[in-house]
C-alpha positions in Angstrom: 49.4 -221.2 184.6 47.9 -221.0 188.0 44.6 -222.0 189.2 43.3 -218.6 189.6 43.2 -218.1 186.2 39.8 -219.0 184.6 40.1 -222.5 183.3 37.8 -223.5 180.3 36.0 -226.7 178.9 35.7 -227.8 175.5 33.4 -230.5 174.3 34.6 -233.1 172.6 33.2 -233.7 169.6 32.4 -237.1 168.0 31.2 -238.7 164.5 29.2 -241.1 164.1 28.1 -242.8 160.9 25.6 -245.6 160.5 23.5 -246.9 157.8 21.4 -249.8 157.4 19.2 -250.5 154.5 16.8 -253.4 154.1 18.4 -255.9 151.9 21.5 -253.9 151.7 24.7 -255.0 153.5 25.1 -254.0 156.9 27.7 -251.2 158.0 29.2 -251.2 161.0 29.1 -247.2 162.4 32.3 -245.3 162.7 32.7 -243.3 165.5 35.7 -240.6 165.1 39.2 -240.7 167.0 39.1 -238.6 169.7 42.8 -236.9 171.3 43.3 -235.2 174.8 45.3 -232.4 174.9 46.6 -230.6 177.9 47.6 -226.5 177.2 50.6 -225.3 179.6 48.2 -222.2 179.5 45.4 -221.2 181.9 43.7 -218.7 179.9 44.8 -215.4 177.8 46.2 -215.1 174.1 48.1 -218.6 174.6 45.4 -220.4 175.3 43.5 -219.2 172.4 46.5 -219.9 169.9 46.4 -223.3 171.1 42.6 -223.8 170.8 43.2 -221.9 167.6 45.5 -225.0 166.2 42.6 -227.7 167.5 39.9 -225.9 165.8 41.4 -225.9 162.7 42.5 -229.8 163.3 39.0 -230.4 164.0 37.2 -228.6 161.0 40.0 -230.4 158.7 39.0 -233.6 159.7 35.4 -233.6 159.0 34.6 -235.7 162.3 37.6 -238.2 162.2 39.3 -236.8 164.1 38.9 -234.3 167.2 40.9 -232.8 169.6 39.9 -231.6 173.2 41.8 -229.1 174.6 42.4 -229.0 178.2 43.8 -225.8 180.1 47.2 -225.9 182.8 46.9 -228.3 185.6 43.8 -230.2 184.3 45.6 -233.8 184.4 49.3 -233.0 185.2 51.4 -230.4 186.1 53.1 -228.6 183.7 56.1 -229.7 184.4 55.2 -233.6 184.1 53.1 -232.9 180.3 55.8 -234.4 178.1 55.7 -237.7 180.5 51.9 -237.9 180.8 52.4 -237.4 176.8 55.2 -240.0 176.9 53.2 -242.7 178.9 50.0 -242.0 177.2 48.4 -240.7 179.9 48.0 -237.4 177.9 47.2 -237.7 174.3 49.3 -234.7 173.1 50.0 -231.5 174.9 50.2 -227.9 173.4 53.8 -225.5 175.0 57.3 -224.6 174.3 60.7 -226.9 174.9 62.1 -224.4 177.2 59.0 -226.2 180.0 61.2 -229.3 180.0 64.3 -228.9 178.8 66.1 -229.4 182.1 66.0 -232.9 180.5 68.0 -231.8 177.8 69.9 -228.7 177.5 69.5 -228.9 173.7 66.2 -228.8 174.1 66.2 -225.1 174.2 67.8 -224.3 171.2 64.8 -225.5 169.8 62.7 -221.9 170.4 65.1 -220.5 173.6 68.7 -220.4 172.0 71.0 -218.1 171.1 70.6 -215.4 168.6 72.7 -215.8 165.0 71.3 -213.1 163.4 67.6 -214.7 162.6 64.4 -214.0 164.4 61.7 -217.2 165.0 60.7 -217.2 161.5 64.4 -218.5 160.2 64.5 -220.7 162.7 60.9 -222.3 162.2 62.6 -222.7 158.7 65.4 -224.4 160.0 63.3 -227.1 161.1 61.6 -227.8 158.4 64.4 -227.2 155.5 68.0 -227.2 157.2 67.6 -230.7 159.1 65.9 -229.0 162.7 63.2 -231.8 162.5 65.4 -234.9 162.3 67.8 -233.6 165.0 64.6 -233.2 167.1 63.5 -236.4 166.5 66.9 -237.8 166.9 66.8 -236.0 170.6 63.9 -237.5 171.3 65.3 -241.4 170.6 68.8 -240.2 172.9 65.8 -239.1 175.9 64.1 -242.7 174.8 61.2 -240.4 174.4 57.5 -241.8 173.2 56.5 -238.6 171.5 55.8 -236.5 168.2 55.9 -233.2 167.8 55.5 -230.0 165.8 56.5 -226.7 166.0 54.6 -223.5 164.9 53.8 -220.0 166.1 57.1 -217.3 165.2 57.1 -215.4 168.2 58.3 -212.0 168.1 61.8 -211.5 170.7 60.5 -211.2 174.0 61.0 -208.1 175.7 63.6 -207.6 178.3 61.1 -207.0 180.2 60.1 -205.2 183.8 62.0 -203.5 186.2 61.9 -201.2 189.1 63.8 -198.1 187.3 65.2 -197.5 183.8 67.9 -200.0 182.5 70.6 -197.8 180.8 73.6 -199.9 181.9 74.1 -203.7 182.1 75.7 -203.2 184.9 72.3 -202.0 186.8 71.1 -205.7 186.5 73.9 -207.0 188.1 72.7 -208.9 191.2 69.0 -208.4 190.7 66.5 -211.3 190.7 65.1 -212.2 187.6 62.5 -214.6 186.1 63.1 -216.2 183.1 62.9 -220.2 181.7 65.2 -222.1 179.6 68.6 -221.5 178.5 67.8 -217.6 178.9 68.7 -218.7 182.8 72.3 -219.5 182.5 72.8 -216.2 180.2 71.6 -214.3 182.8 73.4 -215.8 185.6 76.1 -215.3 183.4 75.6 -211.4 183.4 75.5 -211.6 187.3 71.9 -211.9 187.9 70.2 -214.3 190.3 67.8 -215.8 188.3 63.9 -217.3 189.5 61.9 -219.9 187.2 58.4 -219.3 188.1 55.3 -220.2 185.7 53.7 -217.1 184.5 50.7 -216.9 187.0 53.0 -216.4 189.8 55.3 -213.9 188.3 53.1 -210.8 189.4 52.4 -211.6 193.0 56.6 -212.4 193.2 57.0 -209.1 191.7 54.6 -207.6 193.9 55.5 -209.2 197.3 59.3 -208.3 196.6 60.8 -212.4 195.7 61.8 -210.8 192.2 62.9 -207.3 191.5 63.1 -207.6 187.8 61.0 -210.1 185.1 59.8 -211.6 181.8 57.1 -213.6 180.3 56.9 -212.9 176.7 55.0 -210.1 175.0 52.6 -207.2 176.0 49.1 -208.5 175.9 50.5 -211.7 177.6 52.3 -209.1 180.5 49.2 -206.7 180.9 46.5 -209.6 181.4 49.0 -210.7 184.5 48.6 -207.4 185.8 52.7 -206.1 186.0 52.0 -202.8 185.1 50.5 -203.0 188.8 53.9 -203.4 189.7 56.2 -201.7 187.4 56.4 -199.0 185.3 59.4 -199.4 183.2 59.4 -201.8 180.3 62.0 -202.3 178.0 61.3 -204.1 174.5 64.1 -205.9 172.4 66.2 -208.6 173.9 68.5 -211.2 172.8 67.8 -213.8 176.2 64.7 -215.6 173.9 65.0 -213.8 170.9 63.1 -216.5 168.7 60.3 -219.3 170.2 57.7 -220.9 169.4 54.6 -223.4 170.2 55.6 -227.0 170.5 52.6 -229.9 169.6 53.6 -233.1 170.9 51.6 -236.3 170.4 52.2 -239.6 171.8 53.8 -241.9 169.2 51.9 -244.7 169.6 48.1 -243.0 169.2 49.4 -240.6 166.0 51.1 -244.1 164.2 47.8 -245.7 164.8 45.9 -242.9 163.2 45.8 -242.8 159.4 48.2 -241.0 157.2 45.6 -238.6 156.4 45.0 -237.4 159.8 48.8 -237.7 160.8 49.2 -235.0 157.9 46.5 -233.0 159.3 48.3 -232.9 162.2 51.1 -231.7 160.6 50.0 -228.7 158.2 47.0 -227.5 160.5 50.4 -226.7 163.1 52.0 -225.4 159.8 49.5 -223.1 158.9 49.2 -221.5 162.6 52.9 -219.6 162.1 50.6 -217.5 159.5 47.6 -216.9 161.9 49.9 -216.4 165.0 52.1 -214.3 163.4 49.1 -212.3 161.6 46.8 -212.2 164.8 49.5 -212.0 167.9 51.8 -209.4 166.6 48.1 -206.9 165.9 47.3 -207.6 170.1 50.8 -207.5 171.3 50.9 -203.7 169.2 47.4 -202.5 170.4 48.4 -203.6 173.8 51.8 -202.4 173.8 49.7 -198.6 173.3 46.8 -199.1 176.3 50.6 -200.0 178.0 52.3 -196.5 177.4 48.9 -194.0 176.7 46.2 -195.3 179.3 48.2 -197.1 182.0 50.9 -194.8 182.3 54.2 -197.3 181.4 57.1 -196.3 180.5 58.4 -198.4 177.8 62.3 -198.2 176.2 64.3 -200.4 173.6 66.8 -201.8 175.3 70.0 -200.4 175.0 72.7 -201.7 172.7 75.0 -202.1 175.2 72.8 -204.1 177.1 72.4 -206.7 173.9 75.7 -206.8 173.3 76.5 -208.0 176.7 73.8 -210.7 176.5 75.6 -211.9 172.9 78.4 -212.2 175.2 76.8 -214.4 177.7 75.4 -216.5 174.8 79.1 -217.1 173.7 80.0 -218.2 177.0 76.9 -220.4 177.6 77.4 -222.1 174.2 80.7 -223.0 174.3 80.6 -224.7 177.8 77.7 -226.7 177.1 79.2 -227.4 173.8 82.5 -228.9 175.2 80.0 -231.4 177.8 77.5 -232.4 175.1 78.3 -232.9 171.7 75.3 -233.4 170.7 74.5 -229.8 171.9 77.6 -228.8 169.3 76.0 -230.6 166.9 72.9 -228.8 166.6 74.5 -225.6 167.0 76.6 -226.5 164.5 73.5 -226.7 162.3 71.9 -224.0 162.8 74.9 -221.5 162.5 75.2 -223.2 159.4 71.8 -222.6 158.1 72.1 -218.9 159.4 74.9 -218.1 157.9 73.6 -218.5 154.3 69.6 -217.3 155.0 70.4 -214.1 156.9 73.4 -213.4 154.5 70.7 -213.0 151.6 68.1 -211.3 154.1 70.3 -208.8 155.3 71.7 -208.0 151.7 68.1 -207.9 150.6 65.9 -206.6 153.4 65.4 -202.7 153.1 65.7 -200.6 156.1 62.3 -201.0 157.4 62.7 -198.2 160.2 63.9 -195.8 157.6 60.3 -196.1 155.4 58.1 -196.0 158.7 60.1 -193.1 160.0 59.4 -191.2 156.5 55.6 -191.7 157.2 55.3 -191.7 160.9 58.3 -189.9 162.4 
């Protein structure tokens, strides 16, 4: 996210298929369709999920399509990839809602939102099967908004994060300054926090230099290649502020009509099949990270108190009903998703077995 961070090129890969015969009609060569897209990510774990999504797009296509990935900053700023995407200056880009969603508040209940009961996976499945998708898409036609996108990756809930001393009480944050993105920000203010949006390069050296006394990016491996454990040694997993996210793939809307329905669908299931290898691959580093955290580097890492969740439910409540009574749209996809909630996590928390319980058994 910074320009320190090691920036990579990818070559672009091209088909091209000619044939001439003597006699034999001629045949114009084909060369393949070639997309530019722009990570929110300098380097690290991210980066790789998102090259992860173009390599399989690539290898799918058989040369008729390819995709070149482009790391944070390379055209635009972060903060300007959905209007590079929008304009076409940008092909597609590859990061999460919560990145632009000062355009739209709803935008972050689409990865960033408040917790009813489901974790990332339930709410990747309300947007394919309880109406997420066309409420999306119908955001993007109120923002007048050139753009397609996809959404993949369940992310575990991001931990609560790093602070100067153990968190026992929410009380204790009250006051401190924070980093965080997205809707996560007005919870937190809610709690009495002062809260910081910084991309993730920069949260270390704030940390470090004293502009933050408290923050969050998103998971282990992600937090020990930025170096906090440098600056902190008290963690605390488990969190409600972005309990569930996820990637965002956006294309401009012109270049994926134009391409053909085959490769739009590539598009499509290539991001669908990364929530398996995110899920499978992330959640392995995050846990063998998480360990070099605690046993090599010397952090201490908690769960987050109860009473500290509860408070941030709170917030939530507050949050969500003011910006529910200025945009009904906002009420509108709330509305949804508590309805599709309701009736997944009722069967999955009759069904689901206490997990803990078994892995206590084996591992104490």
């Amino acid at each position: 996210m910074t320009k320190s961070l090691n920036r990579r090129s990818f070559l672009r890969g091209s088909a091209v298929v000619g044939a001439g015969a003597l006699a034999a009609p001629a045949v114009h060569a084909q060369e393949g369709t070639n997309l530019k897209m722009q990570a929110a990510w300098g380097g690290g774990i991210f980066l790789e999920n998102a090259q992860s999504y173009v390599n399989r797009v690539n290898e799918m296509s058989g040369g008729k399509l390819t995709i070149e990935l482009l790391p944070v900053n390379s055209v635009v700023k972060t903060s300007q990839m959905q209007d590079a995407v929008h304009r076409g200056v940008l092909d597609a880009a590859h990061y999460v809602p919560a990145y632009w969603y000062s355009k739209s508040k709803t935008a972050s209940l689409f990865g960033t939102g408040p917790c009813f009961g489901w974790s990332s996976q339930e709410v990747l499945g309300w947007v394919n099967y309880g109406g997420g998708q066309e409420l999306f898409d119908e955001l993007m036609g109120i923002l007048g908004l050139n753009v397609v996108s996809f959404f993949n990756s369940p992310m575990p809930a991001q931990p609560l994060g790093w602070f100067k001393e153990e968190i026992t009480s929410a009380d204790q944050m009250n006051g401190l300054k924070y980093r965080t993105v997205g809707l996560a920000a007005d919870v937190l203010l809610e709690m009495g926090m002062s809260v910081v949006q910084l991309p993730g390069g920069e949260i270390q050296p704030a940390m470090k230099s004293g502009l933050i006394d408290a923050a969050e990016f998103n998971n282990p491996t992600s937090d020990r290649d930025f170096g906090m454990q440098d600056v902190s040694k008290h963690y605390h997993l488990a969190s409600f502020h972005q309990s569930q996210e996820f990637f965002e793939v956006t294309f401009n809307k012109d270049k994926y009509n134009a391409l053909a329905p085959e490769l739009q669908a590539i598009l499509k299931y290539a991001s669908e099949a990364e929530n398996s290898n995110f899920y499978w691959n992330n959640t392995k580093r995050y846990s063998e990270d998480l360990v070099t955290l605690a046993e090599e580097q010397g952090v201490n890492v908690y769960r987050t108190p109860d009473s500290v969740m509860q408070a941030q439910l709170n917030a939530w409540d507050v949050v969500v009903e003011r910006i529910s009574n200025e945009d009904p749209f906002f009420a509108k996809v709330v509305d949804s998703q508590k309805a599709y909630a309701k009736t997944v996590m009722n069967y999955l928390n009759l069904n689901q077995p206490d997990y803990k319980l078994a892995y206590k058994h084996y591992f104490g």
